[in-house]
N, C-alpha and C positions, 0 to 999 in steps of 0.2 A: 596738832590736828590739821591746821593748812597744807603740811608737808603730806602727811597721808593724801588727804583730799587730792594734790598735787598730783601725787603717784596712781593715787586710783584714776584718775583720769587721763593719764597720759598712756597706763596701759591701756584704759580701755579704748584710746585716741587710736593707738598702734594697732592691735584688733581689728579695730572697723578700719581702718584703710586697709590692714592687710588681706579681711575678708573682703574691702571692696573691689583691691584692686587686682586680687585671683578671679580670675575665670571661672564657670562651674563645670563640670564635666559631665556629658548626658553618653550613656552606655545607649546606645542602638538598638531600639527593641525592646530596651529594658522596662520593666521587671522584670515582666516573665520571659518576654522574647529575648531574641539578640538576630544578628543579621541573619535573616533565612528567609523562607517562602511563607512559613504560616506567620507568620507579622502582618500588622497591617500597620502602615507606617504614614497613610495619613493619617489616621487616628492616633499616633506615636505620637505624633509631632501637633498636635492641636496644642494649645495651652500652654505649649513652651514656648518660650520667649529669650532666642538666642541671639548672642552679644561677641563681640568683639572680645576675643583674649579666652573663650570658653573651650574646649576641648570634644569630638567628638569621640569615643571609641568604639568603634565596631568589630564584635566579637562574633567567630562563625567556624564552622564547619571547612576541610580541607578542600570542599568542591565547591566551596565559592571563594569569591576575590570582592575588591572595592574597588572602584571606576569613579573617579570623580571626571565630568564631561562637561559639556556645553548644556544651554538651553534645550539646545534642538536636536543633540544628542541625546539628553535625556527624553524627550518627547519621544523617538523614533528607538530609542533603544538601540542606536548606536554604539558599536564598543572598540572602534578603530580610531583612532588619535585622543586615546583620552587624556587632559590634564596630568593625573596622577594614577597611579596604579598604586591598592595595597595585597601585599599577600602574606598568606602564612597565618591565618587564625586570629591575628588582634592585631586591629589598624587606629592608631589614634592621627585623627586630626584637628591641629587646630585652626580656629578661625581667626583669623589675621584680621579679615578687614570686612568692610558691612557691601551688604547686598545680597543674591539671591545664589546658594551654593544646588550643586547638583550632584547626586550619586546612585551608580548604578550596581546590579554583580554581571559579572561580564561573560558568567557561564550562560551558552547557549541558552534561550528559552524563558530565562528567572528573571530579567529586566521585564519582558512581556506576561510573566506570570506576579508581576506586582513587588518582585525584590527590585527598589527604588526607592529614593528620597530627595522630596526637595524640602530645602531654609532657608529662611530670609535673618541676614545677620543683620543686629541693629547694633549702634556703638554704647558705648557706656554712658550715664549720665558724668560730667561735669560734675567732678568732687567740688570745686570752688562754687561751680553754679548752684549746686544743691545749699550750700550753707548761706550764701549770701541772700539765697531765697527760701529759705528755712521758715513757715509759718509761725514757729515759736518765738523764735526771736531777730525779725528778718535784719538782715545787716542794711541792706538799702532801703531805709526811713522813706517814707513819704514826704511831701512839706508841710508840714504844720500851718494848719489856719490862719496862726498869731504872728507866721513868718508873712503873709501876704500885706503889700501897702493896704493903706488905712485907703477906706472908699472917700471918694470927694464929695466935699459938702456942696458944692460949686454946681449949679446943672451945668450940664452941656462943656467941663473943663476935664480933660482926658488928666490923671496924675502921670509923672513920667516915668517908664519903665523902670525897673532897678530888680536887681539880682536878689532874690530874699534868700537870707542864711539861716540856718538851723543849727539851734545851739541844743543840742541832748542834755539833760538834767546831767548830772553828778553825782553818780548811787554812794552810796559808804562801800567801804572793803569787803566787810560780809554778806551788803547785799550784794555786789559786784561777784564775787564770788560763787553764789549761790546762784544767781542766773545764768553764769558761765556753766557752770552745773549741769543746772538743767538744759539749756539749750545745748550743750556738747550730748547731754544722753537721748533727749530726743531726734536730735542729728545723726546720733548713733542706728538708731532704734530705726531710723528712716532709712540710712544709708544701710541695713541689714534688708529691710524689705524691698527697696530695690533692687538689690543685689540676687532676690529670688527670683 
């Protein structure tokens, strides 16, 4: 029985890192759009919440292109020196690194007719930092009440400093277990709704 338990948790261990630590990939436009003029592409982009290591793809028509630019090139609908050029119908790009990405189509007219987008890339949460701080079962204890010196009987006599230790109970093996358990799947279950 512990052996299974073992195994079901170690895939389901592998799983959630592997979904957390992929990227997700947002098609341009999508659902119904993809890269062209009848998009509206602020409204594309409300409610997403893109991350470091995620994937853009913009799919489109042969008469347009993808123009990744500056700040002030996107403002002005500039399309001479841009960063990166894509052509040919499906441009995937990914996000490397956080901060604010800019893209334009670089056919005459369609940057100023609203083919454009900007993101703000955020980075991933801290796999270590989420478990350590995990509400279910936080790895970094508080201090215990019972660790604090004993107040002085004495008025007016300060006790002297001292480092208090925390000593955690000692579960039995099945209860050790079982909380390992649960806090690995609620960790689980956490690090999947981040990950959206």
């Amino acid at each position: 029985m512990a052996a299974i338990l073992r195994a079901v948790v170690a895939m389901a261990t592998v799983a959630a890192i592997s979904t957390f630590a992929m990227g997700a990939n947002y098609d341009v436009g999508g659902p119904a759009g993809s890269w062209d003029l009848a998009t509206n592409y602020t409204q594309w982009v409300s409610g997403k919440a893109f991350r470091v290591g995620d994937t853009l793809t913009f799919k489109y028509a042969s008469s347009h292109d993808v123009l990744e630019v500056s700040s002030a090139a996107y403002s002005s609908c500039t399309t001479s020196n841009p960063i990166s050029t894509g052509t040919g119908g499906n441009t995937v790009v990914t996000l490397n690194s956080t901060g604010s990405r800019y893209f334009i189509c670089g056919t005459p007219g369609h940057c100023a007719g609203g083919m454009k987008l900007q993101i703000d890339v955020a980075s991933r949460p801290r796999l270590l930092l989420l478990l350590l701080l995990h509400p279910a079962r936080p790895l970094l204890l508080p201090r215990s009440p019972s660790a604090l010196p004993p107040a002085s009987s004495t008025p007016g006599s300060v006790p002297p400093p001292s480092a208090p230790t925390v000593s955690p109970p000692t579960p039995s093996g099945a209860c050790l277990q079982a909380k390992a358990a649960l806090g690995l799947g609620s960790g689980i279950v956490m690090l999947m709704l981040v990950a959206l």
